[in-house]
N, C-alpha and C positions, 0 to 999 in steps of 0.2 A: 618177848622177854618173859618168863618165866615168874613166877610166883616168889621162889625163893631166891631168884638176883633180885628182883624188886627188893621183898624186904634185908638182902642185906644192903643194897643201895641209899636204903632208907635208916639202916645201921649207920652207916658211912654216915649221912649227912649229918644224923647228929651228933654221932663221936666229933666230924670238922667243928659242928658250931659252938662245941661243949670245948672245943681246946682252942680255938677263935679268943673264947671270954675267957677263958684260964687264963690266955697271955695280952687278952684286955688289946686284942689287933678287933677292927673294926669286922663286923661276920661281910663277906660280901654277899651279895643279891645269892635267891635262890635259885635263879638259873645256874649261875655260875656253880654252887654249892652241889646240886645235882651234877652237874660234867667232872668235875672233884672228884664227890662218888663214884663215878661211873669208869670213870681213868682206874682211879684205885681196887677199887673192885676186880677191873678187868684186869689189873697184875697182877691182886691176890688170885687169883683163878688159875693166871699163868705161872705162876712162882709154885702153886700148891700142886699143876700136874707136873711140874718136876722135882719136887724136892716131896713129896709125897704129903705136906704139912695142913693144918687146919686153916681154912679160907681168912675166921673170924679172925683169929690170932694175926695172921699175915696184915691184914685193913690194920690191927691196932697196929703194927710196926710200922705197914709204910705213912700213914696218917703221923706219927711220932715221928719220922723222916722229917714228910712234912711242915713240921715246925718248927724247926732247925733252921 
């Protein structure tokens, strides 16, 4: 894995734990929290070679999914 998935995977984690306590849901384990990341990421990846769009942007929408 690369340099810059790492740190956005590590974007990811703590966008999840920052919106976990927003809505006051218990954070789960950081395994878990990292596979989170990891999902998401890999669709913003997928979503942004089709639609042509910014990776960061796409994490904050589907993480907003998320928590729903």
């Amino acid at each position: 894995m690369g340099f810059i998935r790492q740190q956005e995977e590590k974007l990811a984690v703590r966008f999840l734990s920052w919106q976990y306590e927003k809505l006051k849901k218990p954070i789960p384990a950081e395994a878990d929290l990292a596979n989170q990341a990891a999902r998401i990421v890999e669709e913003a990846h997928r979503i942004a070679r089709e639609r042509g769009r910014n990776v960061v942007s796409i994490i904050k929408d589907l993480i907003a999914e998320i928590k729903k």
